[in-house]
N, C-alpha and C positions, 0 to 999 in steps of 0.2 A: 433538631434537639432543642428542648425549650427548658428553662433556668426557673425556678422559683426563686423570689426575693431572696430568701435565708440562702440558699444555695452559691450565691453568687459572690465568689472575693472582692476585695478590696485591695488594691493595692498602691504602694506609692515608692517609687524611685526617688532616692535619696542620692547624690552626688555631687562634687566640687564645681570640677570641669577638666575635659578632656580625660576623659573615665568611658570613653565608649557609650554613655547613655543613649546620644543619637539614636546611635549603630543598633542599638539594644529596642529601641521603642520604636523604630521603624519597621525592625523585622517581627515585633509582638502587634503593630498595626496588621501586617500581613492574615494574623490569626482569624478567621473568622467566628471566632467565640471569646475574644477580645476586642474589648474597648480601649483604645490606647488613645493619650494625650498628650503633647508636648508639655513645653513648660508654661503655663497659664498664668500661674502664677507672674515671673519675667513679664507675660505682656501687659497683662494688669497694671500692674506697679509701672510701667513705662508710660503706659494709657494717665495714670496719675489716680486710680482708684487706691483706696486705702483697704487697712485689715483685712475689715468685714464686706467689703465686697470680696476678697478672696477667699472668705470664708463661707460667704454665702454662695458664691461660687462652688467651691467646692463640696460644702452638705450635699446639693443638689446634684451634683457629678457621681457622687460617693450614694446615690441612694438609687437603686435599680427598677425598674418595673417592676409591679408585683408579679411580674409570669415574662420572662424576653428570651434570646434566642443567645444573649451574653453571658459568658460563666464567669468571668472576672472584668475588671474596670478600673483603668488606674490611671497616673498620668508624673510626671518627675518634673522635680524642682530642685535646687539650690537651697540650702539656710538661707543666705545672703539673700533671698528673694521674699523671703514670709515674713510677712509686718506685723503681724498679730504672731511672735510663738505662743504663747500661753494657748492663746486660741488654738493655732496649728496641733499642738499637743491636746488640746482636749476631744479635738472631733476626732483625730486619727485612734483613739483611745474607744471614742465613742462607736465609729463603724467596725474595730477590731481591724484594724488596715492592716495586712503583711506589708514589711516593710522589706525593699530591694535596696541593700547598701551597696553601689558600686565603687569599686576600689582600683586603686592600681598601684601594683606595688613598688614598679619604678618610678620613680619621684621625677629623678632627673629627665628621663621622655614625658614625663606627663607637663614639664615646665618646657624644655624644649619644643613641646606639640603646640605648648600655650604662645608661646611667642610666634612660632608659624601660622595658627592659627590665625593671631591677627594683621597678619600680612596678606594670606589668602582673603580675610576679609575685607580689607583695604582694596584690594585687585577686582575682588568678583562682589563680593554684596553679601558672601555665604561665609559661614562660621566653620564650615564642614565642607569635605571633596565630593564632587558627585559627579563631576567628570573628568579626565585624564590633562583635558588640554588646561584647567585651572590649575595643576599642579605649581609649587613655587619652586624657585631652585633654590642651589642651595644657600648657606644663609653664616654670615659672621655675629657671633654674640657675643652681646656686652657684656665683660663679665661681673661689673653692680650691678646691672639687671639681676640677672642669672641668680647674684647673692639671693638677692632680695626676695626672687619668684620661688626659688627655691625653703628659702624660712616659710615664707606663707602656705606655702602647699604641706610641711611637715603640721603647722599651727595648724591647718583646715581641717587633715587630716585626723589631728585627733579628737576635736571638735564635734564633728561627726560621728567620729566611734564613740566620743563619748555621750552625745546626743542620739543614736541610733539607740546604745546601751540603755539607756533611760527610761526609754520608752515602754518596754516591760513587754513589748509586740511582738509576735511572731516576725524573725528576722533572717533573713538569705543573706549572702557575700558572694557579688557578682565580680568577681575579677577581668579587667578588661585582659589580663595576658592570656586568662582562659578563654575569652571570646577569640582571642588568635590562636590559639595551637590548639584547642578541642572546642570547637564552638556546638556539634552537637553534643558532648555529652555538658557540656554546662547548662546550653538551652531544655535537655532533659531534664535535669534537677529543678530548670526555675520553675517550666511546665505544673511539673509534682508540686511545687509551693505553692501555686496560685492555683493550684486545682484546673488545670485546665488539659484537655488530649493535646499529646508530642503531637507536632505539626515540623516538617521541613521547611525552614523559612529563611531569605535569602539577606536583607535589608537593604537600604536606599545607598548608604553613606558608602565610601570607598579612603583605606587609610592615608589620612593628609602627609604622616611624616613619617618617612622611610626608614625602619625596624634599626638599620647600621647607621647609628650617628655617624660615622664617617661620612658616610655620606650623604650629607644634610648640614654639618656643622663644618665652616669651612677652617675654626683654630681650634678645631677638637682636641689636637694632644695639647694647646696650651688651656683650655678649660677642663682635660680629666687631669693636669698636672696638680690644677687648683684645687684638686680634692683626694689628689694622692692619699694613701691610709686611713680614709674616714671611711665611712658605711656607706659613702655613694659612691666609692669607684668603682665597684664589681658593676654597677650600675651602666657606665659609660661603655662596657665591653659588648653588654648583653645581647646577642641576636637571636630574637624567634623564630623571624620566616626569614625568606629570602627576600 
């Protein structure tokens, strides 16, 4: 099957961290009529390139053969990572980019994932699990950290919504709790957005932090006591999988 320029999506992943993105752009590498990209952006801006080389970078990513074998082409970033918004905001406007806002609704695991995270990364070199025996155990938390992680991820999040909002683009909501309890039918909707054939696809990553804070968080009942009554203690109970 072959794609005419005009034919071919645009797309771009939008998200915090520990939102599933990985998990989500591994298994859209899988696709054989997708072009998928990590964060490019992150390496650039480490490398010490500024704006417009990630802008130049990207025009050229975001512009397809006149005739190829690709139906869509996208790749995910971070705000925190684009040095030029103005810029970022005018070429995504410019290609008509669908834009993938990934979300998660638990706040609290998505800060608890963020602290484990960088313990696995300290251990193995990886941001993310890919194998069994790097798993970490489990783990006592600070509870200033916790404060702290936890404000910033409420501020991120709506940051985001409100920058995603803005943009006036064709917009998805990829929930990572749906990538765990129906990951095909979510993978069906995104398919449909980016215009591209459902494909069964499996992805790279494997989950870093175990679904039952219990077991993972070793003063669990003294940090869900810290948030008795507020909006995040249904939070601390929640189990998807086993």
């Amino acid at each position: 099957m072959y794609y005419l320029r005009a034919q071919v999506t645009a797309y771009v992943i939008l998200f915090i961290e520990r939102d599933g993105s990985t998990y989500l752009t591994s298994m859209l590498m899988e696709h054989p009529e997708i072009q998928a990209e990590y964060e490019k952006f992150a390496v650039l801006r480490q490398q010490g390139a500024n704006g417009n080389a990630q802008l130049e970078w990207l025009d050229g990513f975001l512009t397809p053969p006149w005739i190829g074998k690709k139906a869509a082409l996208g790749f995910k970033t971070k705000l925190v990572d684009v040095l030029d918004m103005e810029g970022f905001t005018r070429l995504l406007q410019k290609k008509h980019c669908h834009i993938i806002q990934m979300r998660r609704r638990n706040m609290v695991k998505a800060v608890v994932s963020r602290i484990n995270a960088r313990r696995l990364y300290e251990a193995s070199g990886h941001w993310n699990l890919y194998k069994e025996a790097d798993r970490m155990p489990p783990l006592e938390i600070d509870l200033q950290q916790f404060d702290q992680y936890l404000e910033e991820r409420r501020q991120a999040d709506q940051a985001l919504d409100d920058y995603a909002q803005g943009l006036g683009l064709p917009k998805l909501k990829v929930e990572y709790e749906d990538l765990l309890v129906n990951r095909d039918r979510a993978m069906q909707e995104l398919f449909a957005f980016i215009k591209v054939p459902a494909q069964q696809l499996q992805g790279k990553t494997l989950k870093n932090t175990q679904d039952d804070l219990r077991a993972v968080v070793l003063n669990f009942d003294e940090l869900r006591t810290r948030y008795a009554g507020t909006v995040y203690e249904p939070m601390f109970d929640e189990v998807l999988v086993p």
